[in-house]
N, CA, C and O atoms as a printed pandas DataFrame, in Angstrom:
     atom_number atom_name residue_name chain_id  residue_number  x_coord  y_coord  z_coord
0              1         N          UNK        A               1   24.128    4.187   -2.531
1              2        CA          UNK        A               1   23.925    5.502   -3.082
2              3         C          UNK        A               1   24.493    6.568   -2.149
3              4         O          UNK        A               1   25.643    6.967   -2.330
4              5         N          UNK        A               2   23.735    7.047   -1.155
5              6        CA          UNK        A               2   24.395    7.875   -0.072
6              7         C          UNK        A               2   24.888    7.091    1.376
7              8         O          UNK        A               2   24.355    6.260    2.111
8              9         N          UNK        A               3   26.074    7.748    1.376
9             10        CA          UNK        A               3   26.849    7.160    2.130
10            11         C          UNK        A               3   26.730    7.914    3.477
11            12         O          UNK        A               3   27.821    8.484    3.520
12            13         N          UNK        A               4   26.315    8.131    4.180
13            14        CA          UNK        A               4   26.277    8.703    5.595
14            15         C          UNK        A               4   27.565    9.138    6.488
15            16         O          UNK        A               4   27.982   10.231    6.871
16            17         N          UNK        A               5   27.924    8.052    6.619
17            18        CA          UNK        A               5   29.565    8.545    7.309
18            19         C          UNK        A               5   30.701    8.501    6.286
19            20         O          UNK        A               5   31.837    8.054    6.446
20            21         N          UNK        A               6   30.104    9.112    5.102
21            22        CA          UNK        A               6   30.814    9.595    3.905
22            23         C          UNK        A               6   32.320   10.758    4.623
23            24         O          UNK        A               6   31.949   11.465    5.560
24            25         N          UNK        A               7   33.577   10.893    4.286
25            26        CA          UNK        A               7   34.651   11.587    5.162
26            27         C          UNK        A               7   34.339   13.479    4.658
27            28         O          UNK        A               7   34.402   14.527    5.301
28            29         N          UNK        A               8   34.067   13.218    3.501
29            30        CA          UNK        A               8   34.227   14.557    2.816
30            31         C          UNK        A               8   32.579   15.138    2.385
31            32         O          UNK        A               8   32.228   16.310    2.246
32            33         N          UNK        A               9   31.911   14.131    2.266
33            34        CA          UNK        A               9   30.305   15.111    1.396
34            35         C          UNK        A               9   29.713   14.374    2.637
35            36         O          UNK        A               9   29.765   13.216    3.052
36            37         N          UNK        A              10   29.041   15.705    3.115
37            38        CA          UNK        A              10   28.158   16.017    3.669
38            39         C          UNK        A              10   26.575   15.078    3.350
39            40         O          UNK        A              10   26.715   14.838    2.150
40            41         N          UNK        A              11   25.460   14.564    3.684
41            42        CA          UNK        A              11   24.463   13.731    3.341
42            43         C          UNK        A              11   23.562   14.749    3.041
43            44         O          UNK        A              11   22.538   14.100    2.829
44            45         N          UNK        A              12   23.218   16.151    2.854
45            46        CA          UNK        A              12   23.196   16.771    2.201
46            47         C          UNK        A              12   23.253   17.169    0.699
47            48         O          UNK        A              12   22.453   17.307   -0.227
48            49         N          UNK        A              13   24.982   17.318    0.970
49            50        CA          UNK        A              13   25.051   17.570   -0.711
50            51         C          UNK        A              13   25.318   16.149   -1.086
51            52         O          UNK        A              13   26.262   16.272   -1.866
52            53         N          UNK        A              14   25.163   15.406   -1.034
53            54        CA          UNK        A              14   25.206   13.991   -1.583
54            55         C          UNK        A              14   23.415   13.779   -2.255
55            56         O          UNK        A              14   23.071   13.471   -3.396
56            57         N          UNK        A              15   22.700   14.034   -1.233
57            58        CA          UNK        A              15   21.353   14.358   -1.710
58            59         C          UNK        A              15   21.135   15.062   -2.889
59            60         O          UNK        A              15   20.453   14.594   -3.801
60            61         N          UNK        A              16   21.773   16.373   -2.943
61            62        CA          UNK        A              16   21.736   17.120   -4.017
62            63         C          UNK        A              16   22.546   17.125   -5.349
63            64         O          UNK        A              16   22.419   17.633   -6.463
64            65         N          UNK        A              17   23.509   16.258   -4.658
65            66        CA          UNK        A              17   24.271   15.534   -6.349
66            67         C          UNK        A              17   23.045   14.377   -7.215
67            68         O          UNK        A              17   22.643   14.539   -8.367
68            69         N          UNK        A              18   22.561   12.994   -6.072
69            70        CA          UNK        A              18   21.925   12.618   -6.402
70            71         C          UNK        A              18   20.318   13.233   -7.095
71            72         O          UNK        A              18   19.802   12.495   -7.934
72            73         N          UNK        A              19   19.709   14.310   -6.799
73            74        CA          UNK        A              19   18.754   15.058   -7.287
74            75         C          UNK        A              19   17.387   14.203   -6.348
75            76         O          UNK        A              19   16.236   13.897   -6.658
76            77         N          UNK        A              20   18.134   14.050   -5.212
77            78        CA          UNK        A              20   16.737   13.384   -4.007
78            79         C          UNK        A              20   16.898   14.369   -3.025
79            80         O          UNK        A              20   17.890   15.092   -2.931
80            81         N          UNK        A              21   15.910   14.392   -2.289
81            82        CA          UNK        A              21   15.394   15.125   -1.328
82            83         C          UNK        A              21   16.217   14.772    0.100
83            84         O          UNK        A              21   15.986   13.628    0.491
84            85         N          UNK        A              22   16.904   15.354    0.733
85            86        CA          UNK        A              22   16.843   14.687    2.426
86            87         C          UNK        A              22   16.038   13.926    2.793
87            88         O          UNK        A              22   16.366   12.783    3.111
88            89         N          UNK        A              23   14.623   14.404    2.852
89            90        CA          UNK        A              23   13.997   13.683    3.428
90            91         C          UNK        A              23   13.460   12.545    2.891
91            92         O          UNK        A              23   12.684   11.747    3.416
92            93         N          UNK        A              24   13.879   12.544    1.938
93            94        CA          UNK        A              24   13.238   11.198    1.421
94            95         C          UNK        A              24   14.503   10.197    1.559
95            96         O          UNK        A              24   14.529    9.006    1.247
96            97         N          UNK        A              25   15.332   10.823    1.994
97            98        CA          UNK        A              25   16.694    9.754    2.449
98            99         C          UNK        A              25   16.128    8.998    3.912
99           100         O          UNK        A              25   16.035    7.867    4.390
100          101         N          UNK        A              26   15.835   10.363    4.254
101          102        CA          UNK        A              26   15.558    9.944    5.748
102          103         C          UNK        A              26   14.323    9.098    6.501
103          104         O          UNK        A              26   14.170    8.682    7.649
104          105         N          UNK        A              27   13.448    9.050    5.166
105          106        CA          UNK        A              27   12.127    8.530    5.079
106          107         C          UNK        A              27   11.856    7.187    5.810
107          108         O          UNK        A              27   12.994    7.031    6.254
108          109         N          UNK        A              28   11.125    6.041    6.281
109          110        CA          UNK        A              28   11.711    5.319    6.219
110          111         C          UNK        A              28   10.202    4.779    6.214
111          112         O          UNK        A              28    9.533    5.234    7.142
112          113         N          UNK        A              29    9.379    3.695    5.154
113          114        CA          UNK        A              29    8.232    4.136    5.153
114          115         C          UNK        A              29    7.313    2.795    6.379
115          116         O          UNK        A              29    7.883    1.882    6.975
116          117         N          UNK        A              30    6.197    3.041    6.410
117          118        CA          UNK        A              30    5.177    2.291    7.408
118          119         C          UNK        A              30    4.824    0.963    6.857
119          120         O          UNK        A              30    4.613    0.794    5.656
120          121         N          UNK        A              31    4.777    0.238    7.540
121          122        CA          UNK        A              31    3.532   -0.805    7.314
122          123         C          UNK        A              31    2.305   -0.945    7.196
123          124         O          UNK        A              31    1.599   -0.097    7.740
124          125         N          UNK        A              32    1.629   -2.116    6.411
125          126        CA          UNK        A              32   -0.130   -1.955    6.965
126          127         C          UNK        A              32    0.189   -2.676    7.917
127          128         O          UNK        A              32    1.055   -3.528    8.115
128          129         N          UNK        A              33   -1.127   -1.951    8.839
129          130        CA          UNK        A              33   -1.643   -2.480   10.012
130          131         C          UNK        A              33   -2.268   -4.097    9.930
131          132         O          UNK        A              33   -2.541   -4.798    8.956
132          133         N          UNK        A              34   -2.320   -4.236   10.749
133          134        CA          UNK        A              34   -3.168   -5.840   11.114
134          135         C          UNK        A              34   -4.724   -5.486   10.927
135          136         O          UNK        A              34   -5.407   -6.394   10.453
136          137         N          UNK        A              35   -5.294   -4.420   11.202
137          138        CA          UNK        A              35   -6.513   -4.208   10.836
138          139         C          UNK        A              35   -6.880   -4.086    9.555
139          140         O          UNK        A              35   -7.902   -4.605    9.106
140          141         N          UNK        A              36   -5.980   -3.315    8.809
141          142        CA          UNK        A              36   -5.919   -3.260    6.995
142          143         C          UNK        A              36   -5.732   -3.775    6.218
143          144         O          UNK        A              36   -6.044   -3.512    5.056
144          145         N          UNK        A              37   -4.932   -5.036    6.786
145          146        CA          UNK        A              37   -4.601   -6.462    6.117
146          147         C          UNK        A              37   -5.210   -7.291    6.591
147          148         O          UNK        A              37   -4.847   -8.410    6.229
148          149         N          UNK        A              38   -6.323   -7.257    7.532
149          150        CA          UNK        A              38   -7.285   -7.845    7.983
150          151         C          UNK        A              38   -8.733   -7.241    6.709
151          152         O          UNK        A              38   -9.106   -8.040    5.851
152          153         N          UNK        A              39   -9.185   -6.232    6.765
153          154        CA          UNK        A              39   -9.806   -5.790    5.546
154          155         C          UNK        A              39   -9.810   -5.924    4.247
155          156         O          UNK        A              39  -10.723   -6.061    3.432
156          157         N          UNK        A              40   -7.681   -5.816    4.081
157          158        CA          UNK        A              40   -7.487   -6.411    2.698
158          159         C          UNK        A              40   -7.922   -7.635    2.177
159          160         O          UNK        A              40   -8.210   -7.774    0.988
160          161         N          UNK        A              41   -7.997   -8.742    3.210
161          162        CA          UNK        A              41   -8.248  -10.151    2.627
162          163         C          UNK        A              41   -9.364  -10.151    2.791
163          164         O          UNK        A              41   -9.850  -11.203    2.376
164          165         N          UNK        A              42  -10.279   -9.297    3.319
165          166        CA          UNK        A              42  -12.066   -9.445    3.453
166          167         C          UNK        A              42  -12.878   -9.123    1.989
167          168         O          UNK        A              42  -13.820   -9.672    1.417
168          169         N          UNK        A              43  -11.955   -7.861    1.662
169          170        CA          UNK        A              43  -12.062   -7.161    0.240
170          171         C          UNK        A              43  -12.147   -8.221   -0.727
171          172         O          UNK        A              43  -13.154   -8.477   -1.388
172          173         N          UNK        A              44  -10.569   -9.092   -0.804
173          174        CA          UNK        A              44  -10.324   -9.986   -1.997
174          175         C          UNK        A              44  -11.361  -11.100   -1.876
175          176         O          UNK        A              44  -12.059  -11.454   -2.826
176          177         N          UNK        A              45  -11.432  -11.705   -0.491
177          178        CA          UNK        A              45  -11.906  -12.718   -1.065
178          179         C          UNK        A              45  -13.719  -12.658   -1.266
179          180         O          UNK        A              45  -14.262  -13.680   -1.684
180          181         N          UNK        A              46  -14.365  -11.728   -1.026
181          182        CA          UNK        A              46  -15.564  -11.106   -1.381
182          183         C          UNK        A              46  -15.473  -10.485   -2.894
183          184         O          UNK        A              46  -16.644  -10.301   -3.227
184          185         N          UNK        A              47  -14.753  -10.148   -3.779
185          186        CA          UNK        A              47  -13.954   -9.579   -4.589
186          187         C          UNK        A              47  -14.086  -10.923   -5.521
187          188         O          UNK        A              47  -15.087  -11.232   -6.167
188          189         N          UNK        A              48  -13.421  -11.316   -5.481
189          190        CA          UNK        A              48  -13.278  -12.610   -6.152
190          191         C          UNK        A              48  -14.521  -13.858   -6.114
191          192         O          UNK        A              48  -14.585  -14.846   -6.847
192          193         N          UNK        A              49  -15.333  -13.511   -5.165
193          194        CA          UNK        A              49  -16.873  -14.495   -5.106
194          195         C          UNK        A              49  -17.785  -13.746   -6.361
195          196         O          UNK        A              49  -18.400  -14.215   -7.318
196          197         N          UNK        A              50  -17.521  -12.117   -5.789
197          198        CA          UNK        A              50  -18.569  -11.579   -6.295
198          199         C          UNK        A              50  -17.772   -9.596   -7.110
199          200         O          UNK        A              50  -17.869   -8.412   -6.785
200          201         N          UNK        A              51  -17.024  -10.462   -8.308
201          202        CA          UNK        A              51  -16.185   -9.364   -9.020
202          203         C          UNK        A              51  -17.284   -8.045   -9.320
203          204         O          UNK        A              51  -16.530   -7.076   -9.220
204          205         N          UNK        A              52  -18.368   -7.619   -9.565
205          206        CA          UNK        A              52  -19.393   -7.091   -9.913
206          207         C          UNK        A              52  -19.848   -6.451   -8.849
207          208         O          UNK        A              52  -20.882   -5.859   -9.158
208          209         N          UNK        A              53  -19.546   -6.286   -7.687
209          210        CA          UNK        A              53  -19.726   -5.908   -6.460
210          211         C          UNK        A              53  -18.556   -4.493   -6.760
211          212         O          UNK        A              53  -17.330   -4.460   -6.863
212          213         N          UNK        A              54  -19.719   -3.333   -6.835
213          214        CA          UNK        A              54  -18.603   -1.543   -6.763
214          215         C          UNK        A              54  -18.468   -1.112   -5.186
215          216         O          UNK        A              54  -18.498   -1.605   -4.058
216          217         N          UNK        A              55  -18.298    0.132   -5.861
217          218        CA          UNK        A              55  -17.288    0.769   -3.693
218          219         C          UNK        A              55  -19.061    0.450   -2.866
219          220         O          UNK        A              55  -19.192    0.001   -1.727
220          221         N          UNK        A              56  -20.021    0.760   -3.640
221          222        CA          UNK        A              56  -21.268    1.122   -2.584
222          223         C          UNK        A              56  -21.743   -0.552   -2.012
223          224         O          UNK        A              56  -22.247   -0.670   -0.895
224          225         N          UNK        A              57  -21.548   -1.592   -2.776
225          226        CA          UNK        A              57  -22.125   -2.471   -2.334
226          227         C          UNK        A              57  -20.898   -3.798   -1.606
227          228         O          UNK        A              57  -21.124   -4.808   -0.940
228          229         N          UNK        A              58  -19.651   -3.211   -2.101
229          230        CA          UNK        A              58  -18.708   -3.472   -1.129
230          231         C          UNK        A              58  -18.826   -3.229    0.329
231          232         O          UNK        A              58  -18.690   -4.029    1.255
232          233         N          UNK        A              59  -19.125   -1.884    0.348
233          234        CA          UNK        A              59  -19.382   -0.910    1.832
234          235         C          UNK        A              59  -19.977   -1.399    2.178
235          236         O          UNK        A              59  -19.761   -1.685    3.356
236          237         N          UNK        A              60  -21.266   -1.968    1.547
237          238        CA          UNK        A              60  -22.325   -2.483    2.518
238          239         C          UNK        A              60  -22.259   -3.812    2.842
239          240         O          UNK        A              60  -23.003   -4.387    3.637
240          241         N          UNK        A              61  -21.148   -4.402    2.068
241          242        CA          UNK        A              61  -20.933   -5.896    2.797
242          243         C          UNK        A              61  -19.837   -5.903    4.280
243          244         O          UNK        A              61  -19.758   -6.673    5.237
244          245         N          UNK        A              62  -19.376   -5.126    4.042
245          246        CA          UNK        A              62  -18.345   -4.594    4.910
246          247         C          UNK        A              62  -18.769   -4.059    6.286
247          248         O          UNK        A              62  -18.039   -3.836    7.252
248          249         N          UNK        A              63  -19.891   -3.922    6.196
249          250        CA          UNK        A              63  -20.685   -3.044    7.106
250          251         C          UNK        A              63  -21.544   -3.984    7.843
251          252         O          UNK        A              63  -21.773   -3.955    9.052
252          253         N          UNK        A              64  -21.937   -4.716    7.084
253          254        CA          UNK        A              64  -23.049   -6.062    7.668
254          255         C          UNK        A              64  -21.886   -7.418    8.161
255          256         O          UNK        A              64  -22.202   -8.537    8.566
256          257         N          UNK        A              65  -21.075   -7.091    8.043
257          258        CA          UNK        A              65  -19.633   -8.292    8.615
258          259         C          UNK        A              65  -19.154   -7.113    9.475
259          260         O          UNK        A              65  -18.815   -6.123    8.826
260          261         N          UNK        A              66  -19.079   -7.044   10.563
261          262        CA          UNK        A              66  -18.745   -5.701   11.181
262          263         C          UNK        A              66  -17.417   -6.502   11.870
263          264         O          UNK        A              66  -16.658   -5.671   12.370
264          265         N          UNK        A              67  -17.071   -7.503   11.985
265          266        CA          UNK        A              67  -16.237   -7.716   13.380
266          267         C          UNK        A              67  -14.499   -7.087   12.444
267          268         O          UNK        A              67  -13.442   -7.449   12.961
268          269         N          UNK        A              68  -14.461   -6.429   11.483
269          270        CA          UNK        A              68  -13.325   -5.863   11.238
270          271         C          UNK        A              68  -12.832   -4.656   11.502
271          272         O          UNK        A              68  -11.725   -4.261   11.135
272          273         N          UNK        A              69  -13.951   -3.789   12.399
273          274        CA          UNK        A              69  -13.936   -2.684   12.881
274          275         C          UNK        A              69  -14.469   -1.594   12.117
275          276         O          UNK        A              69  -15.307   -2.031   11.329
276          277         N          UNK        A              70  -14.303   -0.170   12.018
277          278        CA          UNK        A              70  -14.915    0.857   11.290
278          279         C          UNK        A              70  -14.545    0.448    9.816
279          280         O          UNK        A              70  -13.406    0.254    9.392
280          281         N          UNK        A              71  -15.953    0.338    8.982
281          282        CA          UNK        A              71  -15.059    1.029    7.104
282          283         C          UNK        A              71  -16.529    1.395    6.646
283          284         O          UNK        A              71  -17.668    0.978    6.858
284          285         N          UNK        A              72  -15.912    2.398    5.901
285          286        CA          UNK        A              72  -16.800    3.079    5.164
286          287         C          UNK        A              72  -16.861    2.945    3.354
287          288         O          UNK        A              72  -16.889    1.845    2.803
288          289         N          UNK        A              73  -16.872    3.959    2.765
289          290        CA          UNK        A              73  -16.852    3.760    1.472
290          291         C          UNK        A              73  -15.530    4.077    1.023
291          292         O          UNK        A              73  -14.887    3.420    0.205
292          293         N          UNK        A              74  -15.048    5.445    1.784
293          294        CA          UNK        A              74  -13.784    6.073    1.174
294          295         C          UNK        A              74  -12.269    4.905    1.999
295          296         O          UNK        A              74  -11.099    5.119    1.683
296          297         N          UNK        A              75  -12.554    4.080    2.736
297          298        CA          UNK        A              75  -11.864    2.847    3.466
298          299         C          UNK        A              75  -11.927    1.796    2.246
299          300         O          UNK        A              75  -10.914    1.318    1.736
300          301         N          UNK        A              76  -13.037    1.540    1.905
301          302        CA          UNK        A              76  -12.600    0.491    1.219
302          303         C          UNK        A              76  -12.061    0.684   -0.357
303          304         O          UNK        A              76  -11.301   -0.033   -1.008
304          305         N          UNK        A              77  -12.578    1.623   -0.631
305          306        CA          UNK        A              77  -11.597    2.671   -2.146
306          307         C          UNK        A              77  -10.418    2.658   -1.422
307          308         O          UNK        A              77   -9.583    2.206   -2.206
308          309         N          UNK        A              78   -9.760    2.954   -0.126
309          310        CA          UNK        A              78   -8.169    3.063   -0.231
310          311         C          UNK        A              78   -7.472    1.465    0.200
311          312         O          UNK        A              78   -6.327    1.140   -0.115
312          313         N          UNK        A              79   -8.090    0.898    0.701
313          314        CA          UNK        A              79   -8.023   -0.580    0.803
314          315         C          UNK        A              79   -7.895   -1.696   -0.237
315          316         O          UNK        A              79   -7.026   -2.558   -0.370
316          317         N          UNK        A              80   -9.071   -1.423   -0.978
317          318        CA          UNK        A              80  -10.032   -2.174   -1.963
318          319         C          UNK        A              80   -8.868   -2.560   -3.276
319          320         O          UNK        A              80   -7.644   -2.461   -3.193
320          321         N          UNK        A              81   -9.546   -2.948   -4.285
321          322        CA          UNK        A              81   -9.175   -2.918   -6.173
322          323         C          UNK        A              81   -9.444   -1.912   -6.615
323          324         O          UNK        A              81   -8.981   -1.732   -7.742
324          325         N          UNK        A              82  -10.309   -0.729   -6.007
325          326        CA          UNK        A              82  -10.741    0.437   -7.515
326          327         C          UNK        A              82   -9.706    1.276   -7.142
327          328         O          UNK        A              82   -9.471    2.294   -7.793
């Protein structure tokens, strides 16, 4: 798509032909952590024992298994299935 060491357009207006942002050229995005993909598989496979389990009683399993470090409610909503 954009060519960087393009001779004549600028990465700029190449951006703006395409109708993308610079910075989202320039973006380049993150990984999960080892702690969050450590949580993620705590989620599923608690998740999958016990599908009927919402954010509050998730939290609190999450909470009583502590060796995954801090999570709360709004952690496991951005972690979690909901």
């Amino acid at each position: 798509m954009v060519e960087p060491d393009h001779p004549e357009l600028s990465i700029g207006y190449q951006c703006r032909l395409l109708s993308i942002s610079r910075s989202s050229f320039y973006y380049t995005p993150k990984g999960e952590t080892e702690q969050n993909l450590g949580l993620m598989r705590l989620i599923d496979g608690q998740f999958l024992e016990t599908p009927f389990f919402g954010v509050r009683q998730m939290t609190w399993h999450l909470r009583s298994s502590r060796d995954r470090g801090p999570s709360g409610a709004a952690k496991a909503r951005r972690t979690g299935t909901w």
